[in-house]
C-alpha positions in Angstrom: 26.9 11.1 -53.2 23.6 9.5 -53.4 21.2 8.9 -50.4 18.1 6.7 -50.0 15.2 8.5 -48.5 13.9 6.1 -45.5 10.4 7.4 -45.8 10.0 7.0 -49.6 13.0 5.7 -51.2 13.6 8.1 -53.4 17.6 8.6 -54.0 19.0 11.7 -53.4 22.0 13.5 -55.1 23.6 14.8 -52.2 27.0 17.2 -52.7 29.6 16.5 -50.0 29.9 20.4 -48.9 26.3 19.6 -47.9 26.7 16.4 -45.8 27.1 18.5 -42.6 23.4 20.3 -42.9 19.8 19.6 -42.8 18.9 18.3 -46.6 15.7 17.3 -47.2 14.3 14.5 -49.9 13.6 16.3 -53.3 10.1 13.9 -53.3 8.5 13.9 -50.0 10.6 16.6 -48.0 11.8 14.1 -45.3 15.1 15.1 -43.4 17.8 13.3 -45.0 20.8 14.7 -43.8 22.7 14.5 -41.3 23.9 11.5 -41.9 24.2 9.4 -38.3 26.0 6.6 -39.2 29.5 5.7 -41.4 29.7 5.6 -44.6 31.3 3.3 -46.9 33.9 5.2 -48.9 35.1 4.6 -52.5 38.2 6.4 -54.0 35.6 9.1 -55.8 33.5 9.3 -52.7 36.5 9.7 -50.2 38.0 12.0 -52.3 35.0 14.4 -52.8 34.3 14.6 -49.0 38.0 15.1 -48.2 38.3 17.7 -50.9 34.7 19.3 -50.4 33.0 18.1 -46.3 32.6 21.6 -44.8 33.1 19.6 -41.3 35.7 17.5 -39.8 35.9 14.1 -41.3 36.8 10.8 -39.2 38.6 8.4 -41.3 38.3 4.1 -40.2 40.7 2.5 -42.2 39.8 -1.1 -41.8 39.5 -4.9 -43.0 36.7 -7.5 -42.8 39.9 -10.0 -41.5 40.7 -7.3 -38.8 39.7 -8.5 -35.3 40.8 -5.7 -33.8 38.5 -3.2 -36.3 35.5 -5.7 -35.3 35.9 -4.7 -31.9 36.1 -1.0 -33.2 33.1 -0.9 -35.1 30.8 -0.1 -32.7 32.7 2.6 -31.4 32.9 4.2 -34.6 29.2 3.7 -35.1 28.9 5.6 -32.0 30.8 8.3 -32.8 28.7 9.1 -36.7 25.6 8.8 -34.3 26.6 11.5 -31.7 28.6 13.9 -34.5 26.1 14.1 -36.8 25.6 17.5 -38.6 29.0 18.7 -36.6 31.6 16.0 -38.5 31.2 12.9 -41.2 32.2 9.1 -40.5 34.2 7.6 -43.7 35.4 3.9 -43.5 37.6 2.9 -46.0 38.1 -0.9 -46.6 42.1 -1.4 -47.1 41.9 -4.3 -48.8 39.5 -2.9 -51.2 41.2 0.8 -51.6 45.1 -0.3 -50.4 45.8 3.4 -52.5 43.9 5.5 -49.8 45.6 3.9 -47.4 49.3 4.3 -48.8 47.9 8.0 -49.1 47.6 8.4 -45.4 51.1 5.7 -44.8 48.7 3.3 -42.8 50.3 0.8 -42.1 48.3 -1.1 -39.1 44.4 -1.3 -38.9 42.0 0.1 -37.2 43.7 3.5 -38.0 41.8 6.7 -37.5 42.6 9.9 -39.4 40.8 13.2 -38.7 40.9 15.4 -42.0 39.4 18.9 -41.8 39.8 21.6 -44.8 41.6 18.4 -46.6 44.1 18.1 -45.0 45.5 15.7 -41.2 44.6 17.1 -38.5 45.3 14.1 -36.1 46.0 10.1 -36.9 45.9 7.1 -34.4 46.7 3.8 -35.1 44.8 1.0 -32.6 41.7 0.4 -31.2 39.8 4.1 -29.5 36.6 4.6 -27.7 34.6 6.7 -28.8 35.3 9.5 -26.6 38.9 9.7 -27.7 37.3 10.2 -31.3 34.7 12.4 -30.6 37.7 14.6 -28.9 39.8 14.5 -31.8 36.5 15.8 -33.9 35.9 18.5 -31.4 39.7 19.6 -31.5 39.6 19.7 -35.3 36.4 21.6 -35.4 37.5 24.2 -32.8 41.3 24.7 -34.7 39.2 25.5 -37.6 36.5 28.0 -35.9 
């Protein structure tokens, strides 16, 4: 994946079995990684992290419509904030990528998975704090120690 430097802007080829540790901007050395916040998956980009993330991976499966994701957000947010460089925050719009969601049988929004090693460790359907995510990272990270 590509990410924008905040001190100089360059943009940074960034492999997804790297996402988890300290990477640096190529121009001006600045800490770029971990990445603190959710990122906004595309089929290519979902599938590389899924395939490749050498951490746990919290899934948002959401909608702009979704009043109950809206309220979730922030939680989420949370969550890539106090997990970053020990798991990755992927949201996946449904309406946008309905295919990942078949993948996973959502069929209600918000819906977390937690992937780890590719494959479902744990999936909830509704609104969580997140505590109840940050758990489900920590259990997913310690069944894979």
């Amino acid at each position: 994946m590509v990410i924008g430097c905040t001190q100089c802007g360059k943009r940074n080829r960034v492999q997804a079995a790297d996402l988890g540790r300290a990477v640096r901007c190529g121009a001006c050395k600045t800490a770029i990684t971990p990445i603190a916040q959710p990122i906004d998956a595309d089929r290519e980009l979902f599938d590389d992290v899924v395939q490749n993330a050498s951490v746990p991976v919290l899934v948002d499966f959401w909608a702009a419509w979704c009043g109950p994701c809206r309220v979730a957000a922030p939680e989420v947010a949370r969550v890539a904030r106090e997990m970053a460089g020990r798991a990755l925050v992927l949201k996946v719009d449904t309406e946008a990528h309905p295919d990942i969601a078949a993948r996973y049988r959502v069929e209600g929004i918000p819906n977390f998975v937690v992937l780890h090693a590719g494959r479902v460790v744990h999936q909830h359907a509704g609104v969580s704090p997140a505590a109840a995510m940050t758990q489900w990272l920590t259990a997913a990270m310690h069944e894979h120690a």
